[in-house]
N, C-alpha and C positions, 0 to 999 in steps of 0.2 A: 429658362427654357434652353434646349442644350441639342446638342448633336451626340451627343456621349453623357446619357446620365439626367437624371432627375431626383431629386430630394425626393425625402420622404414625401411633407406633406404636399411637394407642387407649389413650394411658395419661390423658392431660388432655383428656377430651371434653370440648369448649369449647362451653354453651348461647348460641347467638345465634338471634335471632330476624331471619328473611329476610323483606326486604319482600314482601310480597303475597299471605304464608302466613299465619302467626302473626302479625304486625304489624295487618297490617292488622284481624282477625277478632278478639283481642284486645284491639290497641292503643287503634284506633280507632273499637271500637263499646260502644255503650251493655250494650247487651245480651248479648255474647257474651265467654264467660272468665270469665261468673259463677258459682260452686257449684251443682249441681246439687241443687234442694231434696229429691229425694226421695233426696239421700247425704249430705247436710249436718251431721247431727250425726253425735254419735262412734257407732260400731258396736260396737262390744267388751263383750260381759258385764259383770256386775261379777265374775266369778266373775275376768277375765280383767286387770279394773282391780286387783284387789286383790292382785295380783300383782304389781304395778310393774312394767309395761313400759319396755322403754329410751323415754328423753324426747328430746326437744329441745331445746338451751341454743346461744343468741347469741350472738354476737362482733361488733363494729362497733353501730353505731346503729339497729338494729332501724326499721322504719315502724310505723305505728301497726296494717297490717296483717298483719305477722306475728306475733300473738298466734294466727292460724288456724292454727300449726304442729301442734300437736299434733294437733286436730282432722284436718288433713290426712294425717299419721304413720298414726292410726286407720284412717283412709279406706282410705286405702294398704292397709294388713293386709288387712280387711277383701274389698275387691275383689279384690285377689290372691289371698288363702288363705293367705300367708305372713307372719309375722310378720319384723319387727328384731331382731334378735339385739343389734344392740347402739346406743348412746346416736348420735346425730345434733349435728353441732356448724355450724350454719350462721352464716356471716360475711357480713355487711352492707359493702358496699363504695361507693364511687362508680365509675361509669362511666368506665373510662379507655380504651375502642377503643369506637366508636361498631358499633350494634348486637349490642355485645355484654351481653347480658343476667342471664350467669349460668354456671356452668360446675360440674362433678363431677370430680375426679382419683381415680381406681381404684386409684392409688399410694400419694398422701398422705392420701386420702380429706375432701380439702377439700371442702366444697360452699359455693359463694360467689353471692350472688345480688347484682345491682347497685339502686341505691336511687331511679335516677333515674326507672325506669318506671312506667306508671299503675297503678293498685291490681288492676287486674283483666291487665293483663299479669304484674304481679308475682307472683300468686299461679299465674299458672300457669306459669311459670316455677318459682318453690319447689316445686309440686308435682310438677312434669319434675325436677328435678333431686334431688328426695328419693325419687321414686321409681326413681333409677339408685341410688344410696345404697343399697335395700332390694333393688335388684338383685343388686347388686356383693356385699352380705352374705351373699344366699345362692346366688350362681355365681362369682364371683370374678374379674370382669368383668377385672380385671387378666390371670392368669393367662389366661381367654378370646384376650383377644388378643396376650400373646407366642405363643399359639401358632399363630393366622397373619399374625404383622405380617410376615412374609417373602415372603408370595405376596398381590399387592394385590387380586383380585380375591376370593380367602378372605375378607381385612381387609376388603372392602367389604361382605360377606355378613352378615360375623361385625357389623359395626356396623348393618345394619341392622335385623338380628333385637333387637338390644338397644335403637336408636332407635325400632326400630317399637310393643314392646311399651311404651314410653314415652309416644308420641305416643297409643294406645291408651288408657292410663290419663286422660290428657289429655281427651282424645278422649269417655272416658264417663263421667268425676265432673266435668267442666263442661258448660257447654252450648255444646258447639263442635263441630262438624262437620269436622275437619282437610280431610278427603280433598272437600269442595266446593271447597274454597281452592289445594287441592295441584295444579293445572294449570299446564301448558305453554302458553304463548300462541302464536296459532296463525301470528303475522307476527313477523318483526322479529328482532335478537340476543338472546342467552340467556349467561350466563356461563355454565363450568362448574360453579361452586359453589351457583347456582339449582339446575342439573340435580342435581348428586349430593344436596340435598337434597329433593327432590322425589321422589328414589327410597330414599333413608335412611330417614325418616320417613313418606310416602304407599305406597309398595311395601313398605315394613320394615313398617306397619301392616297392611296389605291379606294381609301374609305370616304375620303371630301371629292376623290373625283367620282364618283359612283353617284352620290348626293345631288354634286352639282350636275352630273349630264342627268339626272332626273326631274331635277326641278330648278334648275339654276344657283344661281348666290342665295335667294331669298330660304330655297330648300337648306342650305350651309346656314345662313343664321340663325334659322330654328333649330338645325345641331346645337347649336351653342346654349339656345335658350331651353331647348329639351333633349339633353347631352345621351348618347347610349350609356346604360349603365353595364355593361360586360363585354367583357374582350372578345367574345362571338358574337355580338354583332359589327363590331368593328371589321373581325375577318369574316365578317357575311353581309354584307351592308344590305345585300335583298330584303333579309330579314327586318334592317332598321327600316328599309323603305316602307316594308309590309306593315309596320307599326308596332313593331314589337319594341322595347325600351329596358327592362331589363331580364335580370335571370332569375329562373325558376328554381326553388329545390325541388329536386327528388327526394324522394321517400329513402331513408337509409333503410335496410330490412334489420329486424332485428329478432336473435333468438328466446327463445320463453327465460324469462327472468333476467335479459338485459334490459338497461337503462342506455337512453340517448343523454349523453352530456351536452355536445355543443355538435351544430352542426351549419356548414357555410358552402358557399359555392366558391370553389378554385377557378373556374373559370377554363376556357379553353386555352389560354395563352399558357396557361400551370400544364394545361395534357403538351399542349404541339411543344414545348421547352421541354420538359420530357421526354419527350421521343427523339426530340435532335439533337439532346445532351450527348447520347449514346451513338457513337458514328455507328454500331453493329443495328441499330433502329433508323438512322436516320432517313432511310429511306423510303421508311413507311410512313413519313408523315404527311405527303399528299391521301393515302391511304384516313387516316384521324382527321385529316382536313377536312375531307369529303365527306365525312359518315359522322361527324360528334356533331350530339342534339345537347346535352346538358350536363351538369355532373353536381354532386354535392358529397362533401368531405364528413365524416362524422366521427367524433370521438364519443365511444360507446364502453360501459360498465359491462362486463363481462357477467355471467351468474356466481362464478367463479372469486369474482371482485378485482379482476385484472381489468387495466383501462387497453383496448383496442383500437388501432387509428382503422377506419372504415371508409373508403372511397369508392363510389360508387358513378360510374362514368354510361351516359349513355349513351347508344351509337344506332344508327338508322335503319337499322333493321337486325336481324339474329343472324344473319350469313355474315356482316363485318361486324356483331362479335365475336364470333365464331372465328374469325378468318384476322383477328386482331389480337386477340389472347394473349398469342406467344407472346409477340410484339412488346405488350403492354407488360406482359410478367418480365420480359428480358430488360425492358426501360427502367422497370421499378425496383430489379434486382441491382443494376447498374448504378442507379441514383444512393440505393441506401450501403452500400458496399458489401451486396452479400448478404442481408439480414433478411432472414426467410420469409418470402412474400405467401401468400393464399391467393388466387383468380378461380372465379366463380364466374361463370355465365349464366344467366337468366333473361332468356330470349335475349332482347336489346341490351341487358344491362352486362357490363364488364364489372364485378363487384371486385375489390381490393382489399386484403385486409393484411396487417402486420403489428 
């Protein structure tokens, strides 16, 4: 589990920290990513000490600042309401891929934290990453995601509910504000690995705190157990509250004597990456935010016998298709480099084809 990045299948969430989020707020300030004082010591009874909870034990060359593991362990319980079931083995490493900070395997159940960062990146990085640890023990963050590493837009949902609740933790046993840091700048290129963590960890937050001020922890544990399955309900969580779980196709249209080959939903995080790929778009993506209901991708047989890719988007009414066209033809032109786009509107639906 990671601050920068996620494997395919969600089995080695890889902790990096991305310049201008974490790094920066962190890395580079005096004040921020320090323990928050009124959570700083342990929490736990002694009713609850005297039981010997599972501990923390070292591997590699420990810094002089992780001695706060346990204290952190505590924390963890504590703020969650869930305890470790079981012992915690973290390994001290040197940094060997730059920005990479730290990482969690749901498989081997490694947690590796790197030694070169400053004492107040370090610890929240160990705290990020022992808090996926106390995840993983009591939902099975493994099993979580074989069950949608096959549909990507699931896989994206499914990581962000566990990134967000992460970034959370982060978020309110330091003194760090994630979500001031977590923007889109409003000129210029953007990788895509900016964006997906910017909606991992900022939307993945914004989505476990919506949950919880609606129904508390117990409403987040049934996240887990009955995870969203699409990236628009993550960035609409009303929707998850509402009980909706995952996504719909729509109907691709198709002309007399085409065949549909395959057809899947991209999901909303595929339209909003899209539109912010393009600084000459980016603007319009509160515009997509607001108004996108579903969409489904279709690779279609022509009459002709040519194969057509067919994306079919829909928006909440006929005035923001209408009034998003351009947008969406000027995004799709930019993404494919000039390879000649088709936009259809039909009432609500933004049809795409190339």
């Amino acid at each position: 589990m990671s601050i920068r990045g996620i494997s395919v299948r969600g089995v080695d969430i890889r902790s990096r920290v991305i310049f201008g989020i974490v790094a920066i707020a962190c890395g580079l300030s005096l004040s921020a990513c320090t323990p928050n004082s009124s959570r700083n010591a342990p929490l736990l009874s002694a009713k609850a000490e005297a039981s010997s909870p599972p501990s923390v034990s070292f591997e590699g060359n420990p810094p002089a600042w992780a001695t706060t593991a346990t204290t952190v362990m505590r924390q963890l319980e504590e703020w969650r309401g869930l305890p470790f079931t079981e012992d915690v083995q973290v390994t001290f490493e040197s940094q060997a891929d730059p920005g990479l900070n730290g990482w969690y395997n749901s498989e081997t159940k490694q947690l590796s934290v790197t030694t070169e960062a400053s004492e107040q990146l370090g610890q929240s990085v160990l705290l990020h990453e022992m808090f996926h640890a106390l995840q993983d023990q009591q939902f099975d963050l493994y099993n979580l995601h074989l069950q949608s590493m096959n549909v990507p837009d699931y896989d994206k949902a499914v990581s962000a509910l566990i990134e967000g609740e992460a970034m959370l933790a982060v978020s309110e046993l330091m003194n760090y504000n994630f979500l001031d840091h977590a923007r889109l700048p409003d000129a210029g290129p953007i990788s895509e690995e900016f964006f997906q963590n910017i909606f991992l960890y900022g939307e993945g937050l914004r989505f476990i705190q919506a949950i919880r001020d609606e129904g508390g922890w117990a409403a987040v544990d049934q996240a887990f157990q009955d995870p969203p399955q699409s990236t628009a309900l993550i960035l609409n969580p009303a929707r998850y509250i509402a009980g909706e779980r995952e996504a719909q196709l729509i109907e691709v249209p198709l002309q007399k004597g085409e065949t549909l080959q395959t057809n899947q939903v991209r999901g909303e995080y595929e339209v909003q990456w899209l539109i912010a790929a393009n600084p000459d778009t980016r603007t319009q993506l509160p515009a997509f935010a607001e108004s996108y209901m579903a969409d489904t991708f279709g690779m279609v047989t022509t009459a002709e016998g040519r194969t057509a890719h067919r994306w079919v988007v829909e928006l909440d009414s006929s005035e923001s298709a209408m009034r998003l066209k351009e947008p969406f033809e000027e995004a799709l032109l930019f993404e494919s480099g000039g390879m000649p786009v088709t936009i259809l509107v039909d009432q609500s639906l933004l049809i795409a084809e190339w």
